[in-house]
C-alpha positions in Angstrom: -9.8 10.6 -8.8 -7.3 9.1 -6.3 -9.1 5.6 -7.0 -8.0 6.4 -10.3 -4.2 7.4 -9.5 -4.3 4.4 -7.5 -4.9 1.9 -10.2 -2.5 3.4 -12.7 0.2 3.0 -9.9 -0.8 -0.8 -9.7 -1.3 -1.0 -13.4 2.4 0.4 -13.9 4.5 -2.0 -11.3 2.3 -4.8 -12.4 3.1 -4.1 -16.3 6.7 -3.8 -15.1 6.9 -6.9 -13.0 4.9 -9.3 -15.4 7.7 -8.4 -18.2 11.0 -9.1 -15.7 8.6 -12.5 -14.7 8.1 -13.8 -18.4 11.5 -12.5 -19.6 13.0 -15.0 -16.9 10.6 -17.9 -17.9 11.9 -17.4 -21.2 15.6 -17.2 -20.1 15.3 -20.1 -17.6 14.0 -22.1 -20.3 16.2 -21.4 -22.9 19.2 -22.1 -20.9 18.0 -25.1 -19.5 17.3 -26.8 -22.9 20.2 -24.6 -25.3 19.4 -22.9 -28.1 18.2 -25.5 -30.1 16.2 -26.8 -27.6 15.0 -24.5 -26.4 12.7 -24.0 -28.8 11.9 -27.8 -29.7 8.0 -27.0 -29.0 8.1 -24.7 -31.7 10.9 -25.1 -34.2 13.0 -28.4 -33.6 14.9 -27.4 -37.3 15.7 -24.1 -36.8 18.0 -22.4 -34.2 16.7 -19.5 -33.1 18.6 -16.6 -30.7 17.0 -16.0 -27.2 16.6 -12.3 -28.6 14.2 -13.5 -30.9 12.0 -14.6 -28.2 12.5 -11.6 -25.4 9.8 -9.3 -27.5 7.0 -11.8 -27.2 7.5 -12.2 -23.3 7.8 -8.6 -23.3 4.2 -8.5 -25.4 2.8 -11.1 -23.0 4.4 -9.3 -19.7 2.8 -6.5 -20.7 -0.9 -8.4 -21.8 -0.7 -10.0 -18.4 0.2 -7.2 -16.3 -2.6 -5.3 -17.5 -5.4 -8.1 -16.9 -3.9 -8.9 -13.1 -3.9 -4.9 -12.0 -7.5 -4.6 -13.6 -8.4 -8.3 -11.9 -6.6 -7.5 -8.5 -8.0 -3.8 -8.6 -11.6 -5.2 -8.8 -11.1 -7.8 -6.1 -10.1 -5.6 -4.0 -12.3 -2.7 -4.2 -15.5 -4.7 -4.7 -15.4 -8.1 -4.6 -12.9 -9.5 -1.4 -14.6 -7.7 1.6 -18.1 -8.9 0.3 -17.5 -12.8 -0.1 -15.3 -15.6 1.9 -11.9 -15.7 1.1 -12.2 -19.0 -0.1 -14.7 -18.2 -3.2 -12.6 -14.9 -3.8 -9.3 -17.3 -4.3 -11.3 -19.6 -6.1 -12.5 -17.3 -8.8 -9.3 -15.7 -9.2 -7.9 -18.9 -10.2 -10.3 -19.5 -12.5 -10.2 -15.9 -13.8 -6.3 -16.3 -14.2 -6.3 -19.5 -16.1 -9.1 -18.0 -18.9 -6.5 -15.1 -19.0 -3.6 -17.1 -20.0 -5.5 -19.0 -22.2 -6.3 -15.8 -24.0 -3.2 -14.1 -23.4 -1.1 -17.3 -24.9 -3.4 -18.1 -27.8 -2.7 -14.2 -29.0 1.3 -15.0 -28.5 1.3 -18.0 -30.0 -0.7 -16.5 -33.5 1.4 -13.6 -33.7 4.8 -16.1 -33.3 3.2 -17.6 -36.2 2.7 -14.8 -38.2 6.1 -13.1 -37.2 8.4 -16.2 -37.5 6.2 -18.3 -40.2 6.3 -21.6 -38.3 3.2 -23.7 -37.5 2.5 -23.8 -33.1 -0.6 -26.1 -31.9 -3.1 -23.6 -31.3 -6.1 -25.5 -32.2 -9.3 -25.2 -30.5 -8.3 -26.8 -27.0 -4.9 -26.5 -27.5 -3.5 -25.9 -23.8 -5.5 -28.9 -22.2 -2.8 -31.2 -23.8 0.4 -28.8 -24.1 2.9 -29.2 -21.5 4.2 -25.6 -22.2 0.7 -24.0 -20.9 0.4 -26.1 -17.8 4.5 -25.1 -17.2 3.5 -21.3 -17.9 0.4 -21.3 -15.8 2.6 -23.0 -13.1 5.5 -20.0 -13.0 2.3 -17.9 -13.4 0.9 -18.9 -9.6 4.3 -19.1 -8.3 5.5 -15.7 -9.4 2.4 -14.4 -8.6 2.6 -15.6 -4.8 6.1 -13.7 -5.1 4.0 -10.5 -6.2 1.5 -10.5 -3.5 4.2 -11.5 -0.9 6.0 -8.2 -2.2 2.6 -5.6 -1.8 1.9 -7.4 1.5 5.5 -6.7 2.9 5.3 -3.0 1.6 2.1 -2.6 2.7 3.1 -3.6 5.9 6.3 -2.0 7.0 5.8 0.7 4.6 7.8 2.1 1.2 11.2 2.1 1.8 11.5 0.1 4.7 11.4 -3.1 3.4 15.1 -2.6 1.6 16.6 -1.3 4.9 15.2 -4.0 6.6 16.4 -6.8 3.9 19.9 -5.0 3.8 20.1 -5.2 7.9 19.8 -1.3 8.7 17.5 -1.7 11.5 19.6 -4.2 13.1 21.5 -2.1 15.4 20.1 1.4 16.7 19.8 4.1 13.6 19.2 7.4 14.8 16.8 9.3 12.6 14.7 12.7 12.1 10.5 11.7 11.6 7.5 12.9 12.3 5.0 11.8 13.6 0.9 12.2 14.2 -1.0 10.7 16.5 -5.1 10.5 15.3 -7.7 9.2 18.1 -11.5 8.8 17.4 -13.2 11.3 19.6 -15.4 10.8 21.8 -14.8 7.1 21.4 -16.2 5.7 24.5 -19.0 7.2 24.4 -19.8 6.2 21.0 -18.8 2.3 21.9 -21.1 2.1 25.0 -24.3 3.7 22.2 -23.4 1.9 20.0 -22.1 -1.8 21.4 -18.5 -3.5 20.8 -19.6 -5.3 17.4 -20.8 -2.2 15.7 -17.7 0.1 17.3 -15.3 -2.4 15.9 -17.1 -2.1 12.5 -17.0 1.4 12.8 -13.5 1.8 13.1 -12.6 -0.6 10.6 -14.7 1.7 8.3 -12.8 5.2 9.3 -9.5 3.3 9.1 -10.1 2.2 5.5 -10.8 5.9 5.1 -7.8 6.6 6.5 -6.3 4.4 3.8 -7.6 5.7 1.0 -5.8 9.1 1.9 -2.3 7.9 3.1 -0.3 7.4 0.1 -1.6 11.2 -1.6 0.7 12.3 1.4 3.3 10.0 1.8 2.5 9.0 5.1 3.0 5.4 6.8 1.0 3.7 9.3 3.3 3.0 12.1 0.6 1.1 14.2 -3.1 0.7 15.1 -3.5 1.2 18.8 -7.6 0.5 19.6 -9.3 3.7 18.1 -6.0 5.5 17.6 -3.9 5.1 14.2 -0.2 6.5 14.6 1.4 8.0 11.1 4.8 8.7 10.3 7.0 10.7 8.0 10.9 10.9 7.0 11.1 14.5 8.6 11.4 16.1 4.5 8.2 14.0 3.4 6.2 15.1 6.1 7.6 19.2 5.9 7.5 18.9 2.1 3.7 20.6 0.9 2.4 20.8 4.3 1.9 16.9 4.1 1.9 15.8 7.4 -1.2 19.0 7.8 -2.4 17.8 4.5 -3.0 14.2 5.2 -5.5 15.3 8.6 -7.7 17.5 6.7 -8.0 15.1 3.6 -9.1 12.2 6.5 -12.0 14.8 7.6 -13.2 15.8 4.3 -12.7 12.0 3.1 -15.4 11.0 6.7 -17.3 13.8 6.0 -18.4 12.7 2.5 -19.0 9.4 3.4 -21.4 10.9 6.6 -24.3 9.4 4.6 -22.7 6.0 5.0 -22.0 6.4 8.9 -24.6 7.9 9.7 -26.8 5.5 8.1 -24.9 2.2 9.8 -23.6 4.2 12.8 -26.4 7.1 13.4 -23.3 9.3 13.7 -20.5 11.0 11.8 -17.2 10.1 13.4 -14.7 12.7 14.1 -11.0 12.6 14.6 -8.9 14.8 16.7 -4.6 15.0 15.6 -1.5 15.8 17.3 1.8 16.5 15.6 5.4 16.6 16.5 8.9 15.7 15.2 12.3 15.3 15.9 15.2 12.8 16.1 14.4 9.3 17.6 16.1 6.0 17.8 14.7 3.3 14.7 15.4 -0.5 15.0 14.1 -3.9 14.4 12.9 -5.9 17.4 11.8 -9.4 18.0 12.5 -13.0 16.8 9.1 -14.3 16.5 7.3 -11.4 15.2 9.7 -9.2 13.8 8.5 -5.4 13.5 10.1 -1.8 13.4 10.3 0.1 16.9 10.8 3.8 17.1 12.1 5.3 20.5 12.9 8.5 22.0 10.8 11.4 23.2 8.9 12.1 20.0 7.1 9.8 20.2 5.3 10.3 23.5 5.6 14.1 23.0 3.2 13.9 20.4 0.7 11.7 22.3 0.7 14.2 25.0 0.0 17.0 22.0 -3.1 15.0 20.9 -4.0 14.4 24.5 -4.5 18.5 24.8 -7.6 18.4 22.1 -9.9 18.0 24.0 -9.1 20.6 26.5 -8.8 23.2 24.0 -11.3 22.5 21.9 -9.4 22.5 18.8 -9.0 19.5 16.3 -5.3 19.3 15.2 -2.2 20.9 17.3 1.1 20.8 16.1 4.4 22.0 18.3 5.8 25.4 17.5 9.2 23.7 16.5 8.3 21.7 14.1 5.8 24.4 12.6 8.5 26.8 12.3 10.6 24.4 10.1 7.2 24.1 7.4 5.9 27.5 6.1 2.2 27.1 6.2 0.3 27.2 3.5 -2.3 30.7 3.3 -5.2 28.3 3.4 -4.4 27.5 7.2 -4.8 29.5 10.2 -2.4 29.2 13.1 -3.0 30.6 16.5 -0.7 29.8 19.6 -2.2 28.1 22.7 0.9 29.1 24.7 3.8 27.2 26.6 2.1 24.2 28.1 3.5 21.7 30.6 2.9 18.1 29.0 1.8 15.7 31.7 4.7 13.8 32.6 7.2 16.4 30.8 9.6 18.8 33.0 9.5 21.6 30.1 7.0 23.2 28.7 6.3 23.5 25.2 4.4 26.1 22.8 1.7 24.3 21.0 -0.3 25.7 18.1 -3.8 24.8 16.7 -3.9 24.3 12.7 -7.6 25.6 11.3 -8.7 26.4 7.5 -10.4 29.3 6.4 
């Protein structure tokens, strides 16, 4: 099901950026030749509007958008982690260019049907034109700008991108988050049985897990720290439906019915333990070489020290009372307070309480 959501979510910006794409071939072009000549591949005699025109890139936007999120779907949920990177590029090439073929030959017939004019579309047609081999061209290049866009998203996150493009992070911004840290348990243990290679493996495996769940909550991977991931919220995001909660429990039930697969590669079923804080902290872009986000203040190792106290308690996820009394708790959750503890390295103590379900 959330495979599912996920691909309609791809399908829909892809739809929506193939159309702005073609629309601006056709602008570009049209303006660089003029009305008349615009069209000279099609109609030299007649002068036809750039309106005219708009509807079929729209038509093609559209054909296009849905073969690349089907295409870039597929890769990436089947093909890409079982082949070179190489072959994968390869065959998308390939893939793409039988796709505009397709996609250009069904323009190209309905422009003849809708307009009445004659267009080379003979069998073979776009090994000679100079129109296809321009298209396919803007086709690479714009899709370049496409996966440059999904990489920079899915790397600082939704949202950040913009701040950092319109220079928020430049200076210190002070804002409310929250923040969970999630640590493998057990994990040395498990690398000693199991040797480096396979641990690696291992938690490349429970990360893409991890993955698959992120987005249901609108959480964001702030970093990957060994076996620890740390996930962050815009304080409303995280409050709103329990979702920084939601997101730990989704993870375990997401490992647990995949336990077939670990414990068939792994001879174990990994387990995660959570903590959770939140608060306000300082936000702002370091580095000149390797520019990334930083986030600062107390929060931050406040809720290390939270997931730190697992272990000792026995209990999976612990949140702090003060951020739990901003988020009423769903009835399918448990709470029960562990009392004021003294975080190592803190001066005052703070009231911790273990999340369960019933």
């Amino acid at each position: 099901m959330y495979s599912f959501k996920l691909f309609i979510k791809q399908l829909f910006f892809a739809i929506i950026f193939w159309v702005l794409a073609f629309s601006i071939f056709i602008m570009i072009r049209f303006i660089a030749h003029g009305e008349e000549q615009g069209v000279s591949f099609v109609n030299p005699k007649n002068i036809i509007p750039i309106t005219e025109w708009l509807h079929f890139a729209i038509i093609l936007g559209i054909l296009v958008g849905i073969f690349y999120a089907i295409i870039e779907f597929i890769f990436e949920k089947l093909i890409t982690n079982n082949i070179y990177l190489g072959l994968s590029i390869v065959l998308k090439i390939a893939i793409y260019i039988l796709v505009l073929i397709v996609s250009l030959s069904f323009i190209i017939a309905l422009i003849e049907s809708d307009m009445d004019i004659n267009l080379q579309n003979e069998r073979g047609w776009w090994k000679t034109s100079s129109l296809f081999w321009l298209a396919t061209s803007y086709f690479f290049l714009a899709s370049f700008i496409f996966l440059f866009l999904k990489l920079t998203l899915e790397k600082f996150g939704r949202g950040v991108l913009i701040n950092m493009l319109i220079g928020k992070y430049n200076k210190p911004t002070e804002e409310e988050r929250i923040f969970m840290f999630i640590d493998l348990k057990s994990s040395t243990t498990i690398a000693e049985a199991i040797g480096h290679k396979r641990y690696s493996r291992l938690l490349q495996d429970c990360f893409f897990d991890l993955n698959k769940v992120l987005s249901r909550f609108d959480g964001d991977i702030y970093q990957y720290v060994g076996d620890e991931a740390v996930i962050t919220w815009k304080l409303k995001k995280g409050l709103k439906n329990n979702n920084c909660i939601e997101l730990y429990f989704a993870f375990v039930k997401q490992l647990k019915k995949r336990s077939k697969y670990y414990i068939k590669n792994y001879n174990l079923e990994p387990f995660f333990k959570a903590g959770v804080h939140g608060g306000e902290l300082i936000i702002t872009q370091v580095g000149t070489v390797k520019k990334e986000l930083a986030f600062h203040g107390d929060v931050i190792n406040t809720t290390a020290r939270i997931q730190g106290e697992c272990n000792k308690y026995g209990e999976s996820i612990l949140i702090s009372d003060e951020l739990l009394d901003r988020m009423p708790l769903k009835p399918k959750y448990t709470s029960k307070s562990l009392g004021n503890i003294l975080l190592k390295g803190k001066q005052d103590v703070l009231n911790i309480i273990a999340i369960n379900e019933k």
